[in-house]
PADREN-279166 format. One record per atom (N, C-alpha, C): residue number from 0; atom name; residue in one letter; x, y negated, z. Coordinates in Angstrom, 1 decimal, always signed. Each point is the difference from the previous one (the first is absolute). Layout:
N
+-----+------+------+--------+--------+--------+
! pos ! site ! code !     xx !     yy !     zz !
+-----+------+------+--------+--------+--------+
! NUM !   CA !    a !      X !      Y !      Z !
...
+-----+------+------+--------+--------+--------+
END
This chain:
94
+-----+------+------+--------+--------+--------+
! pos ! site ! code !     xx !     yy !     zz !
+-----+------+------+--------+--------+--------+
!   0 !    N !    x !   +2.6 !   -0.5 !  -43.1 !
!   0 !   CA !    x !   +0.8 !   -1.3 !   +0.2 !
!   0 !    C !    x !   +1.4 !   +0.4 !   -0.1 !
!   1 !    N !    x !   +0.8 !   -0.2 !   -0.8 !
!   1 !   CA !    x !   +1.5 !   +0.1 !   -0.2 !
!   1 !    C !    x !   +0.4 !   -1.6 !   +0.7 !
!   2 !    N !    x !   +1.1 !   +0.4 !   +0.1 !
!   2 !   CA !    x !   +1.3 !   -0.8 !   +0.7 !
!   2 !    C !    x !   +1.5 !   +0.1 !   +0.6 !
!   3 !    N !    x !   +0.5 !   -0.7 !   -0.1 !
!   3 !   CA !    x !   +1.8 !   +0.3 !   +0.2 !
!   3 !    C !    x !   -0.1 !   +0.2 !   +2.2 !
!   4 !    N !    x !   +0.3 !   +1.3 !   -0.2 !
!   4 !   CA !    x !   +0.8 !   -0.3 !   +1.7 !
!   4 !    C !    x !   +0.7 !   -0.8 !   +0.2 !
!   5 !    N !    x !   +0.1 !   -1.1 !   +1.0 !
!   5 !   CA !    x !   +1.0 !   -0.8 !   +0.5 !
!   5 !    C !    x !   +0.9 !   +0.4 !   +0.9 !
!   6 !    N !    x !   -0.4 !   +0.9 !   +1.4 !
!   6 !   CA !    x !   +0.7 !   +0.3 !   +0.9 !
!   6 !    C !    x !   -0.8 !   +1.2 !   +0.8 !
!   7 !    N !    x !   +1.1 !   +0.9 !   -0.2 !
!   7 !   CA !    x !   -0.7 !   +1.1 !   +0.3 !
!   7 !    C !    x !   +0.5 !   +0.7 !   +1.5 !
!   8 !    N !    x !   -1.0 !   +0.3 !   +1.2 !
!   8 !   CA !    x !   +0.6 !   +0.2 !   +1.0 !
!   8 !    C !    x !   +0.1 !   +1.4 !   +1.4 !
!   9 !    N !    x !   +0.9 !   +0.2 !   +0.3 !
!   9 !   CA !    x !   +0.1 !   +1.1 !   +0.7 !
!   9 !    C !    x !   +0.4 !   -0.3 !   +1.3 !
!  10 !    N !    x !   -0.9 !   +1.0 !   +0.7 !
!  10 !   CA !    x !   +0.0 !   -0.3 !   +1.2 !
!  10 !    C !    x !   +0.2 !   +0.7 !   +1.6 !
!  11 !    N !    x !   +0.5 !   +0.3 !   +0.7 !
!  11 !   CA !    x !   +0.1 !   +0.9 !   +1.0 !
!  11 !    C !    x !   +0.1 !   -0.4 !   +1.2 !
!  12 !    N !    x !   -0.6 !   +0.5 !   +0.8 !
!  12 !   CA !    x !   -0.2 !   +0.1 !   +1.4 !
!  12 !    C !    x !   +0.7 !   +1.2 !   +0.9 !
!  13 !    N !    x !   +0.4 !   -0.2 !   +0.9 !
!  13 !   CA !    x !   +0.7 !   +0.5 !   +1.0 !
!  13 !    C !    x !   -0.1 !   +0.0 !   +1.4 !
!  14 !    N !    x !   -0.2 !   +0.9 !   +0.1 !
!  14 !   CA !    x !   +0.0 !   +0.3 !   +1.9 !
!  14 !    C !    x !   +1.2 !   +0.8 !   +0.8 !
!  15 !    N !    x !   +0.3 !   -0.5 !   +0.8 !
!  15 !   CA !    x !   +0.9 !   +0.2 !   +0.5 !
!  15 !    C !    x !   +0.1 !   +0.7 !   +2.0 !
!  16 !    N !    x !   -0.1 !   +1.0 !   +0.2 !
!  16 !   CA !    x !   -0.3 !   +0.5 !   +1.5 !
!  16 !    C !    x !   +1.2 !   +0.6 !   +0.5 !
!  17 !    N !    x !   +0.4 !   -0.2 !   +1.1 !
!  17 !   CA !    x !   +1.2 !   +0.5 !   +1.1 !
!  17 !    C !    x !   -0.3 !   +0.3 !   +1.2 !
!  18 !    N !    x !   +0.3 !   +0.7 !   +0.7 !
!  18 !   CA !    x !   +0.3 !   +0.8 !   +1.0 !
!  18 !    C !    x !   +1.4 !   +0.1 !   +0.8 !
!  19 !    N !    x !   +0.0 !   -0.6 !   +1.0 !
!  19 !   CA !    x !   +1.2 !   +0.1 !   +0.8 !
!  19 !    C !    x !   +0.1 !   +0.2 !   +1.2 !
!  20 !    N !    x !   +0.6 !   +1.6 !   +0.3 !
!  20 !   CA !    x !   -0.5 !   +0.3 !   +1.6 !
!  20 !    C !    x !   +0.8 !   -0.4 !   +0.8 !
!  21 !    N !    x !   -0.5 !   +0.5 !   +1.4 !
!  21 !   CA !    x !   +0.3 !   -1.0 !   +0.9 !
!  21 !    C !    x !   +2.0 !   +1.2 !   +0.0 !
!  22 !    N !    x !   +0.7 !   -1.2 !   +0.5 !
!  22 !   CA !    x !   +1.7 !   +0.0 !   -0.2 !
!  22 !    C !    x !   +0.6 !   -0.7 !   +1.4 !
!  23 !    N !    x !   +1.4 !   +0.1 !   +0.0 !
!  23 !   CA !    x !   +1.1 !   -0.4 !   +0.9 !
!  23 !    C !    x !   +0.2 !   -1.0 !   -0.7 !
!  24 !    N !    x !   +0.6 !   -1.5 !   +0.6 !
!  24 !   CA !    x !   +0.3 !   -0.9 !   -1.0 !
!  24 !    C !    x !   +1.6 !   +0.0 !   +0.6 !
!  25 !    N !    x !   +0.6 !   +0.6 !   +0.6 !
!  25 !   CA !    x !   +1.6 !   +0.2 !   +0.4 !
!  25 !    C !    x !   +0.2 !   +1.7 !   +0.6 !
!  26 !    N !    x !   +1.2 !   +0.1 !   -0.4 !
!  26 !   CA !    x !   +0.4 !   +1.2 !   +0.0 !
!  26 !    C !    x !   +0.3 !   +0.7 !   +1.2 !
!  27 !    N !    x !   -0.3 !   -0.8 !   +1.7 !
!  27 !   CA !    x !   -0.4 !   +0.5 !   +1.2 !
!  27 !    C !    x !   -1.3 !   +0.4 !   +0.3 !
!  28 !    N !    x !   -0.8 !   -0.3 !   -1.0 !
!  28 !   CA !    x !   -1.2 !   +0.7 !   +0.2 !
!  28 !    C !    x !   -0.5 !   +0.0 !   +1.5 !
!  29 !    N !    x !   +0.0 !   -1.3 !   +0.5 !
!  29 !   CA !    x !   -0.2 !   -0.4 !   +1.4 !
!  29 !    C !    x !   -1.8 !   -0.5 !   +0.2 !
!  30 !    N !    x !   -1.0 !   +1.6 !   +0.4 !
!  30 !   CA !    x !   -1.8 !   -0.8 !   -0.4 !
!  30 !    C !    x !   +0.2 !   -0.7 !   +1.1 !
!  31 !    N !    x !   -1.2 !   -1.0 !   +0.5 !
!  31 !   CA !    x !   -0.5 !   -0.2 !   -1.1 !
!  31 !    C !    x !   +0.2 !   -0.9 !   -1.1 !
!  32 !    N !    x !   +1.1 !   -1.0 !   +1.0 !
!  32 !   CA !    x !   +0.5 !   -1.3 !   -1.0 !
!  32 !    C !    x !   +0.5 !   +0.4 !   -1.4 !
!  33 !    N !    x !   +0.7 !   +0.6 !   -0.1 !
!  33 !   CA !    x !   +0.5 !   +0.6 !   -1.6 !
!  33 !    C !    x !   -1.4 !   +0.5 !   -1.3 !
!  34 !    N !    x !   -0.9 !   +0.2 !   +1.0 !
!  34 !   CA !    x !   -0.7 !   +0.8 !   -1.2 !
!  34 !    C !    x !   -1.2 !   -1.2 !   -0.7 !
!  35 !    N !    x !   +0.7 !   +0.0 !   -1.4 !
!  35 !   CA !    x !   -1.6 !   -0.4 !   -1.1 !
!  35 !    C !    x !   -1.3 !   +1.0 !   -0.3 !
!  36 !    N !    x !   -0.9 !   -1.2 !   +0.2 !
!  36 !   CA !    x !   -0.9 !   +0.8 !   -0.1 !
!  36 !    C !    x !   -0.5 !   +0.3 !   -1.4 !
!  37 !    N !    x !   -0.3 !   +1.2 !   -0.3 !
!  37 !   CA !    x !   -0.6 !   +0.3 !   -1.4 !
!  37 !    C !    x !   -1.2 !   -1.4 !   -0.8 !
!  38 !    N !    x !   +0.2 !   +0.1 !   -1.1 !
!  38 !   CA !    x !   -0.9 !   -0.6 !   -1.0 !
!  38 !    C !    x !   -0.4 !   +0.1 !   -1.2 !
!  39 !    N !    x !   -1.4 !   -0.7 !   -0.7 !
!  39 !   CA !    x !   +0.0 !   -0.3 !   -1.1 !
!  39 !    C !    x !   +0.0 !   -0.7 !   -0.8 !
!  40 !    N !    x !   +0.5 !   -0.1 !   -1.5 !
!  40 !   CA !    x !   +0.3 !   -1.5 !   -0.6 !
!  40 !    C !    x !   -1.1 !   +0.7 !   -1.2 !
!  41 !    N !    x !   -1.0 !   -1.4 !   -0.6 !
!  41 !   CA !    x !   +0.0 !   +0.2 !   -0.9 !
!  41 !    C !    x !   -0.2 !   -1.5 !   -1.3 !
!  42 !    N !    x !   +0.6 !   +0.6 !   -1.5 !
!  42 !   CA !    x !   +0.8 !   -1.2 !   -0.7 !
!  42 !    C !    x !   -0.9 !   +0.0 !   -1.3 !
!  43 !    N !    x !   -0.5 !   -0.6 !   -0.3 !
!  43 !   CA !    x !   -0.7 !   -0.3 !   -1.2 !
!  43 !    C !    x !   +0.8 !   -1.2 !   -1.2 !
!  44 !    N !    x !   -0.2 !   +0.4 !   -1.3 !
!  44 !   CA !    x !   +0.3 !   -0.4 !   -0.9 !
!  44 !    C !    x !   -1.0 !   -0.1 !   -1.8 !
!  45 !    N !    x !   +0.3 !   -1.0 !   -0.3 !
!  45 !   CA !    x !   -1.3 !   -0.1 !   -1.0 !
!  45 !    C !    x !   +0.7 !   -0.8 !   -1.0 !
!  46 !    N !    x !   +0.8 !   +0.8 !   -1.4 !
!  46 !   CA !    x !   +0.8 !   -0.9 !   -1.3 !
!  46 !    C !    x !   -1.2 !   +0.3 !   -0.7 !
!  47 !    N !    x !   +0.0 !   -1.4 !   -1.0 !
!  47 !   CA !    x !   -0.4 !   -0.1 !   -1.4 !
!  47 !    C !    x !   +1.5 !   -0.5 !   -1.1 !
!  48 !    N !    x !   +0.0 !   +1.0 !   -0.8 !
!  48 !   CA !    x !   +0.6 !   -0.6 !   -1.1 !
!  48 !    C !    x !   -0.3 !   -0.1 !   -1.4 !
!  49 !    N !    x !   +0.2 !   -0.9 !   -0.6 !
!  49 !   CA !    x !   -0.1 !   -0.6 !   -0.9 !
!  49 !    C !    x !   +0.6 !   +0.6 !   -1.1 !
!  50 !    N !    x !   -0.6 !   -0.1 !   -1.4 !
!  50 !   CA !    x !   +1.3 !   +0.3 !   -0.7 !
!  50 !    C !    x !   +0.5 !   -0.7 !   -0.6 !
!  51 !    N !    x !   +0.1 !   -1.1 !   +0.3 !
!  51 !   CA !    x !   +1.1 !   -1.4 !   -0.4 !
!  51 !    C !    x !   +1.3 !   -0.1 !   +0.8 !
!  52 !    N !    x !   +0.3 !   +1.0 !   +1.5 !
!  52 !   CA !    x !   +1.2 !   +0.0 !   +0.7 !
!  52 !    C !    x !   -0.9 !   +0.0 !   +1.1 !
!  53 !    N !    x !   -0.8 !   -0.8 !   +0.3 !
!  53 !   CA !    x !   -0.2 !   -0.9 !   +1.4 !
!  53 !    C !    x !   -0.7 !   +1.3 !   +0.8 !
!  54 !    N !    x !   +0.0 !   -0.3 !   +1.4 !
!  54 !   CA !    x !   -0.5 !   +1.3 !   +1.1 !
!  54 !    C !    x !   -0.1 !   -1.2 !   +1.2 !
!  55 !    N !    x !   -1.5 !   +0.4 !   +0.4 !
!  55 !   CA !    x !   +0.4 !   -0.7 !   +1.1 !
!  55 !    C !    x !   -1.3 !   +0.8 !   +1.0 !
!  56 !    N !    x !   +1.2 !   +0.0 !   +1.1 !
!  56 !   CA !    x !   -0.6 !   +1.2 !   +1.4 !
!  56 !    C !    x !   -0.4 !   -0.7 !   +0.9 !
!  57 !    N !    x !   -0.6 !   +0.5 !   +0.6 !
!  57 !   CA !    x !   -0.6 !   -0.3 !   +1.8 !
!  57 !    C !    x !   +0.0 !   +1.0 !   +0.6 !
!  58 !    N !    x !   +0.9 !   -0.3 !   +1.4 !
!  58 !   CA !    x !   +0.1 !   +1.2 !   +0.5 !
!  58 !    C !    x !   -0.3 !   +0.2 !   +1.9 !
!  59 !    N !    x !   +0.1 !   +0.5 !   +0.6 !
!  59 !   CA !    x !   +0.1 !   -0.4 !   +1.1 !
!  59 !    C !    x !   +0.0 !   +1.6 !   +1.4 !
!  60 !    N !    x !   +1.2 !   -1.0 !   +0.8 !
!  60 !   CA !    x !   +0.3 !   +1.1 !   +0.9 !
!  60 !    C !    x !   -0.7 !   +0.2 !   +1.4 !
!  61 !    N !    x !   +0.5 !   +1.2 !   +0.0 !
!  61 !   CA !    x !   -1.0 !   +0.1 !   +2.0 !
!  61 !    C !    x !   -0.7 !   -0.4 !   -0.2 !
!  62 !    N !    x !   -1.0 !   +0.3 !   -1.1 !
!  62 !   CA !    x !   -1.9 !   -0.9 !   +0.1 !
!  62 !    C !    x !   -0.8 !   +0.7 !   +0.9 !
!  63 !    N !    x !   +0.3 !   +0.7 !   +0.7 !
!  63 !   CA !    x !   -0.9 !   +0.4 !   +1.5 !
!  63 !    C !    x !   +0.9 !   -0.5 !   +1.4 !
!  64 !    N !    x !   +1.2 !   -1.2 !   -0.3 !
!  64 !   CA !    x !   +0.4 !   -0.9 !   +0.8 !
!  64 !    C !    x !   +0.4 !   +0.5 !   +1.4 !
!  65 !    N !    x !   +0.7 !   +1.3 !   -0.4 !
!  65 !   CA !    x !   +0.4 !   +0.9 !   +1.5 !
!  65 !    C !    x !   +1.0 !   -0.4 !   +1.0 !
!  66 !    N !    x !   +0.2 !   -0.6 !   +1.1 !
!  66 !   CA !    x !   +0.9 !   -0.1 !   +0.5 !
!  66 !    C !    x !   +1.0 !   +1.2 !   +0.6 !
!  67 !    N !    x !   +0.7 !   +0.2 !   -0.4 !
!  67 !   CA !    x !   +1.3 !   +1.2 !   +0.4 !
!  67 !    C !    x !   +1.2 !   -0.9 !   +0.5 !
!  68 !    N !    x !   +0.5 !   +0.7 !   +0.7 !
!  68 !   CA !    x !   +1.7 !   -0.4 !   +0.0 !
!  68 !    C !    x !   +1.0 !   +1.3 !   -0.8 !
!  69 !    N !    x !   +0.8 !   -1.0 !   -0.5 !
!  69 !   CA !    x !   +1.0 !   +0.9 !   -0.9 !
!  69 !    C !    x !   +1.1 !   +0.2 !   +0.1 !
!  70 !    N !    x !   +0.6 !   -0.3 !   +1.7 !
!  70 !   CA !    x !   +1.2 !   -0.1 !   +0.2 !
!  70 !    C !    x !   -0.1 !   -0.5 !   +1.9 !
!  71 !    N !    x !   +1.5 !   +0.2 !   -0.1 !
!  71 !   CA !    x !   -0.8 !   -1.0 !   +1.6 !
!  71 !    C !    x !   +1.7 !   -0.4 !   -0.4 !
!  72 !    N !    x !   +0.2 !   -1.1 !   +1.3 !
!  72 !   CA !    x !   +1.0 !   -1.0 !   -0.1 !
!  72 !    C !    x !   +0.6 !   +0.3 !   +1.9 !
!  73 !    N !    x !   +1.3 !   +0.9 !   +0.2 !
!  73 !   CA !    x !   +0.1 !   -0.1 !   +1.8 !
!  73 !    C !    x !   -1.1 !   +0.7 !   +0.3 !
!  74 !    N !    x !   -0.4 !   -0.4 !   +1.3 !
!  74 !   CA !    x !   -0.8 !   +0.5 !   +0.6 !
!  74 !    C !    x !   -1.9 !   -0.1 !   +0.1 !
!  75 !    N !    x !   -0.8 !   +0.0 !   -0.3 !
!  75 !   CA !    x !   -1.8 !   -0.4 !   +0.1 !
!  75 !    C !    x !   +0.4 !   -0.7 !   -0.7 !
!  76 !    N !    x !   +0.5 !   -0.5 !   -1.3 !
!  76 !   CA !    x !   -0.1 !   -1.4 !   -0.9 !
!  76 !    C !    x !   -0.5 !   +1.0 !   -1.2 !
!  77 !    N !    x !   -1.1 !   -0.2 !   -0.9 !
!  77 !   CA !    x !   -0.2 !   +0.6 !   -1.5 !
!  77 !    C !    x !   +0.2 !   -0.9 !   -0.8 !
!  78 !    N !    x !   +0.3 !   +0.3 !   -1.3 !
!  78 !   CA !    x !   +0.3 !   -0.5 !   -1.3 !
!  78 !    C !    x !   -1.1 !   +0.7 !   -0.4 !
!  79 !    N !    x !   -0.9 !   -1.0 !   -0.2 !
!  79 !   CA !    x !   -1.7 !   +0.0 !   -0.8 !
!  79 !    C !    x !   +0.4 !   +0.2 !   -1.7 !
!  80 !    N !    x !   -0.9 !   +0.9 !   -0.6 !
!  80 !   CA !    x !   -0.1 !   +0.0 !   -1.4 !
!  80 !    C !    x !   -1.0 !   -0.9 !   -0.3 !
!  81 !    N !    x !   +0.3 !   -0.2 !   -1.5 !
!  81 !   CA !    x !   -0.5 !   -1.4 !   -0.8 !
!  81 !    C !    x !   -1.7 !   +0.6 !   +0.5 !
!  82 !    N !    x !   -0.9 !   -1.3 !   -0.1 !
!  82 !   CA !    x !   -1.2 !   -0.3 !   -0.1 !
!  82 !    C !    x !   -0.5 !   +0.3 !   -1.4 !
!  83 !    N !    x !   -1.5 !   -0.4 !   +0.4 !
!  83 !   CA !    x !   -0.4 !   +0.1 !   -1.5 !
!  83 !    C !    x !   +0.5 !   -1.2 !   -0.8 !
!  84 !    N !    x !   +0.1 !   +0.5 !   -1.0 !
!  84 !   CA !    x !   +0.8 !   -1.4 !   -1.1 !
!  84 !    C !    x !   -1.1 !   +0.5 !   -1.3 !
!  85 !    N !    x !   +0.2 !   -0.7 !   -0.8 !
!  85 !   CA !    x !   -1.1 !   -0.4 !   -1.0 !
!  85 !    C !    x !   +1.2 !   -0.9 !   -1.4 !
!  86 !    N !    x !   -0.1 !   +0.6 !   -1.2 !
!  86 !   CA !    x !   +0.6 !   -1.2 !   -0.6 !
!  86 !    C !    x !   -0.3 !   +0.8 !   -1.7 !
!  87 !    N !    x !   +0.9 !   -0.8 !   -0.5 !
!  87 !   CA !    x !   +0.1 !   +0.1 !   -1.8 !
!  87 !    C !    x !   +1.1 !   -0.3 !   -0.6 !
!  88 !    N !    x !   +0.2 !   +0.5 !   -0.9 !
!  88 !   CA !    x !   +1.2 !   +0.1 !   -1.3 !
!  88 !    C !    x !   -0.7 !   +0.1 !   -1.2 !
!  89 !    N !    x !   +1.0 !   -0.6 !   -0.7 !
!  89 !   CA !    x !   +0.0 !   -1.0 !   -1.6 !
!  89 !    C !    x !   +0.9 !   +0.2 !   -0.4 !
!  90 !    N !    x !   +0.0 !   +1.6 !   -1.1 !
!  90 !   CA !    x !   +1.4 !   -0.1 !   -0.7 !
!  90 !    C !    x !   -0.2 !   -0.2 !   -1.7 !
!  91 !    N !    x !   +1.4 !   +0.2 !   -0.2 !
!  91 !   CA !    x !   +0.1 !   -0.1 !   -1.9 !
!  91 !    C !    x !   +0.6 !   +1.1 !   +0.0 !
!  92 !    N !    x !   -0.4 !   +0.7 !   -1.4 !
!  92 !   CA !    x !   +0.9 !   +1.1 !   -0.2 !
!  92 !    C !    x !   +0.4 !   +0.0 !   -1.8 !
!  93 !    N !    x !   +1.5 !   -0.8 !   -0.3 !
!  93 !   CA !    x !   -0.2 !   -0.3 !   -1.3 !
!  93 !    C !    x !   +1.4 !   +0.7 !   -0.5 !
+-----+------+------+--------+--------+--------+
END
């Protein structure tokens, strides 16, 4: 069977793993309130492109939904790192 390619496509996947040990979150280094506790992130990613321009990804972070603190604010307050999030992009490339 012959025929004309329309749209020919490439594709890649991605994983993404971090490691971040446990740290001071200010430079008095006062335990135990000062100290973060170690964690891990991991980030997944999944493009198809096209060869007409078009790509369009799904991707998503912290998909093992870890709760860490990434900071603290004063005293016993944390600044929580992002949740799991989930989303997509639609680009042109012309």
């Amino acid at each position: 069977m012959s025929g004309r390619t329309i749209c020919r496509l490439r594709e890649l996947a991605t994983a993404q793993y971090s490691y971040t040990s446990r740290a001071y979150a200010s430079v008095f280094e006062a335990a135990p309130i000062d100290v973060l506790g170690s964690h891990s992130l991991i980030n997944l990613n999944l493009a198809l492109t096209l060869n007409n321009g078009l790509r369009l990804e799904a991707y998503g972070t912290n998909v093992s939904n870890i709760l860490y603190a990434a900071g603290t604010i004063g005293t016993g307050s944390a600044i929580w790192g992002a949740p799991r999030q989930y989303g997509g992009r639609l680009s042109y490339n012309f």
